[in-house]
C-alpha positions as a LaTeX table, in Angstrom:
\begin{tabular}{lrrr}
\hline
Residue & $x$ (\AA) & $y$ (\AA) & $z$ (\AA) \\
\hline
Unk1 & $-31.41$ & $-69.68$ & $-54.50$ \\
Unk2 & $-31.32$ & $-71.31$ & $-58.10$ \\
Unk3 & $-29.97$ & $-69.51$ & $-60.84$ \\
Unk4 & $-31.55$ & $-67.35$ & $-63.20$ \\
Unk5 & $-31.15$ & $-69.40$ & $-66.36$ \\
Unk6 & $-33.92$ & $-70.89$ & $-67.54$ \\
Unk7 & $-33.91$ & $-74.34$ & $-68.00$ \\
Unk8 & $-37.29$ & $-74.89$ & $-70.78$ \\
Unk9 & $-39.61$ & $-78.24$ & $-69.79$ \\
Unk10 & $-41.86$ & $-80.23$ & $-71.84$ \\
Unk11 & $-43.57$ & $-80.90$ & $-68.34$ \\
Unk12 & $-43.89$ & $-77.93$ & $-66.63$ \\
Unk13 & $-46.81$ & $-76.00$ & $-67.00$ \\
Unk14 & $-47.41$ & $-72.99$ & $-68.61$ \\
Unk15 & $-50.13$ & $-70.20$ & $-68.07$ \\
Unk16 & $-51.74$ & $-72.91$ & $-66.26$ \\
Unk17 & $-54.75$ & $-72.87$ & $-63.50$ \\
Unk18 & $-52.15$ & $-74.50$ & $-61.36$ \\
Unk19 & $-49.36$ & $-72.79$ & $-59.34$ \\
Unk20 & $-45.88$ & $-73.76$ & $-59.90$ \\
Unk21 & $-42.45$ & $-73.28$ & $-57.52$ \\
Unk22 & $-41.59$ & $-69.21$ & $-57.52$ \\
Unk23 & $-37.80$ & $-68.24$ & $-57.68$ \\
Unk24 & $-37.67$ & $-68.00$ & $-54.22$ \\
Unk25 & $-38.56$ & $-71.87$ & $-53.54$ \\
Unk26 & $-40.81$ & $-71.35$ & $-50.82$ \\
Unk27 & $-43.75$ & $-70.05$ & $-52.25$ \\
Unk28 & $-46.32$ & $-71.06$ & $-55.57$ \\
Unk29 & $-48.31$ & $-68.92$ & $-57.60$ \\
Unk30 & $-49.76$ & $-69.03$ & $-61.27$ \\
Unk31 & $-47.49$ & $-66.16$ & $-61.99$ \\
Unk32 & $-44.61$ & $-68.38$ & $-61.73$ \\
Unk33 & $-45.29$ & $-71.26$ & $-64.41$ \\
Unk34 & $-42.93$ & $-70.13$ & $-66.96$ \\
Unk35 & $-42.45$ & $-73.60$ & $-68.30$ \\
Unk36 & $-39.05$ & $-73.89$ & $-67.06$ \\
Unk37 & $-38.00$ & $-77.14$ & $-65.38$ \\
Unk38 & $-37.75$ & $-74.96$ & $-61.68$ \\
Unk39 & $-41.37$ & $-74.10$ & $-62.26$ \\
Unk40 & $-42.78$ & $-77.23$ & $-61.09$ \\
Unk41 & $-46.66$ & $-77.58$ & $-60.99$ \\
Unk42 & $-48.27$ & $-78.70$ & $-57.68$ \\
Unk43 & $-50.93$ & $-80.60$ & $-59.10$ \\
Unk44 & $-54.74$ & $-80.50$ & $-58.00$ \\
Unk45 & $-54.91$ & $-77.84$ & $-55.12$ \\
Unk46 & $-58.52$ & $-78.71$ & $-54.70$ \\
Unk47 & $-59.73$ & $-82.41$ & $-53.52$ \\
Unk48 & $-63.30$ & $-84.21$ & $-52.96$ \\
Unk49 & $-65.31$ & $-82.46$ & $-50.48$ \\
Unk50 & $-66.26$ & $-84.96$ & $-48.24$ \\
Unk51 & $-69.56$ & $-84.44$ & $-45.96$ \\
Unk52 & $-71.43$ & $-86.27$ & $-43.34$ \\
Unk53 & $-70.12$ & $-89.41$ & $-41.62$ \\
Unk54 & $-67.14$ & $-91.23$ & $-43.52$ \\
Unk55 & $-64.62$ & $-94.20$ & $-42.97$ \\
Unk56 & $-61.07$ & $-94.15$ & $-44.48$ \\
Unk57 & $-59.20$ & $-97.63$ & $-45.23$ \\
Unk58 & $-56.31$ & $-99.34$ & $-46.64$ \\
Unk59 & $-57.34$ & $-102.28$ & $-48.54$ \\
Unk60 & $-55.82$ & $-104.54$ & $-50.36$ \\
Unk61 & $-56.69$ & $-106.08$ & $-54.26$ \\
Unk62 & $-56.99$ & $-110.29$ & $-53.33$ \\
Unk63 & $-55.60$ & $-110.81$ & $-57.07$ \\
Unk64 & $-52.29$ & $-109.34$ & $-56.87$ \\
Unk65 & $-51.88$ & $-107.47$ & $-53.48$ \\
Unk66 & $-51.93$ & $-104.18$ & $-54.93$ \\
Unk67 & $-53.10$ & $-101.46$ & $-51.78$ \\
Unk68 & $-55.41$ & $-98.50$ & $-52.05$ \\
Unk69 & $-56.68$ & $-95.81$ & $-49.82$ \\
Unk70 & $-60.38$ & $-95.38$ & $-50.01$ \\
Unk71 & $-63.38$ & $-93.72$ & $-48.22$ \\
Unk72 & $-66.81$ & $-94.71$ & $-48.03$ \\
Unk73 & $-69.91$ & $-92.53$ & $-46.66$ \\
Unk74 & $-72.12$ & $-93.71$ & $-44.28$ \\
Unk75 & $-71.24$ & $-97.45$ & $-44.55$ \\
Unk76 & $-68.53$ & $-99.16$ & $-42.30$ \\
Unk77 & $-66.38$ & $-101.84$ & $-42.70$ \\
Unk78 & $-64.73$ & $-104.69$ & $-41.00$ \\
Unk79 & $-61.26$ & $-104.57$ & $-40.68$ \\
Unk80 & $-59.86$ & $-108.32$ & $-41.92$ \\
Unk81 & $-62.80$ & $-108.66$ & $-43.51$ \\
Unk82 & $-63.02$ & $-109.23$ & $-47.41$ \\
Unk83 & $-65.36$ & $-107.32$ & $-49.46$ \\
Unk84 & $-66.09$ & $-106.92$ & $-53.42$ \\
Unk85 & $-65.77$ & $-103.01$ & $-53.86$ \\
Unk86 & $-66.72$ & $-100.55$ & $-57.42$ \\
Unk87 & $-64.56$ & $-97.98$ & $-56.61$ \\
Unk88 & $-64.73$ & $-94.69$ & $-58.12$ \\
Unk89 & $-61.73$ & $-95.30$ & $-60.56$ \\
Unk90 & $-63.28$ & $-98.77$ & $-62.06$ \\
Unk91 & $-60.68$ & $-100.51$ & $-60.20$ \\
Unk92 & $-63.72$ & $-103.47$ & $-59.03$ \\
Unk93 & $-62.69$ & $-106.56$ & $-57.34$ \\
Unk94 & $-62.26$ & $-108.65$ & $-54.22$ \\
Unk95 & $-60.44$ & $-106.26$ & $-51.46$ \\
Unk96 & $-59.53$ & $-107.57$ & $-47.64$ \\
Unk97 & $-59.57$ & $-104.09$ & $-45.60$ \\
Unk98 & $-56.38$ & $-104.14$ & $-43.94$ \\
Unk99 & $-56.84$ & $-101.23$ & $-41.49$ \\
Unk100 & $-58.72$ & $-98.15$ & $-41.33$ \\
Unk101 & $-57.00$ & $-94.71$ & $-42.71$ \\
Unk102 & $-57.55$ & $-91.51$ & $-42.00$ \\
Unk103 & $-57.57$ & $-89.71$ & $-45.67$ \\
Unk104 & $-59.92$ & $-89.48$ & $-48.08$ \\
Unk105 & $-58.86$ & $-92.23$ & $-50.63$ \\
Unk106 & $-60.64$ & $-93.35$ & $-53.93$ \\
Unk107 & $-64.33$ & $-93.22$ & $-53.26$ \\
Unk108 & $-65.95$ & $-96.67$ & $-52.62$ \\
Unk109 & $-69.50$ & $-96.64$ & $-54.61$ \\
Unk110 & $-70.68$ & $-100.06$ & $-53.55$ \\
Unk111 & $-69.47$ & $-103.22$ & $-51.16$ \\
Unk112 & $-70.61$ & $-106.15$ & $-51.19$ \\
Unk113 & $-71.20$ & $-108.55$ & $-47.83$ \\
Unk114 & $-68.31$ & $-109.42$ & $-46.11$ \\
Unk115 & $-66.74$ & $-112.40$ & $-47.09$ \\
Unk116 & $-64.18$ & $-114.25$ & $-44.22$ \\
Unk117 & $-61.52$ & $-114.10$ & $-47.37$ \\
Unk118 & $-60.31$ & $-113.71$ & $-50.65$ \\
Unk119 & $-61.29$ & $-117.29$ & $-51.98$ \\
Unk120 & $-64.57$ & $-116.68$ & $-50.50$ \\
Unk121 & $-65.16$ & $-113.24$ & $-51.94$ \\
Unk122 & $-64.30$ & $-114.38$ & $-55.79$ \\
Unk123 & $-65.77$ & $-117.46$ & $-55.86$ \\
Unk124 & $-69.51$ & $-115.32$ & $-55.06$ \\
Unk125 & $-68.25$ & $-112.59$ & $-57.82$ \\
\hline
\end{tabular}
């Protein structure tokens, strides 16, 4: 159990829409965000809806090897394959799917042909 001094946060939310860690750490609730630093927020409790046929992947930026998880509807991909991908959070550029995932992810909006690698892919974008 923690203690009942409270500990103020610049951080913590406060008469928020989102629930926060109650004084008996195993539940949240709105009524708890007191803006102490045990209140913790959980963040969005709501994500994308996600409808009709979809395929999850981990792919991976050919520039620097950064790694994402994405989604797209409808469309699948080839795993090994290199593709130039929008995504939903403007992060567009050459990506070689690296295996398929089974989570939502950033939302692909468009993908290009498949290219047989990284060179390939940003020499044509």
């Amino acid at each position: 159990m923690r203690k009942d001094s409270k500990i103020p946060s610049r951080t913590s939310p406060k008469n928020s829409k989102r629930g926060c860690l109650c004084k008996d750490q195993l539940t949240y609730s709105r009524k708890c965000c007191d803006g102490s630093l045990w209140a913790q927020g959980i963040g969005k409790s709501k994500g994308e809806v996600i409808t009709g046929v979809w395929y999850g992947y981990v792919v991976e930026r050919c520039s620097d090897a950064h790694t994402h998880h994405v989604h797209m509807h409808d469309t699948e991909l080839i795993v090994g394959k290199t593709y130039y991908l929008t995504l939903e959070n403007n992060h567009n550029a050459c990506y070689t799917v690296t295996a398929e995932h089974h989570s939502e992810g950033i939302h692909i909006n468009t993908a290009s042909i498949a290219y047989d690698d990284c060179t390939a892919c940003e020499d044509a974008n």
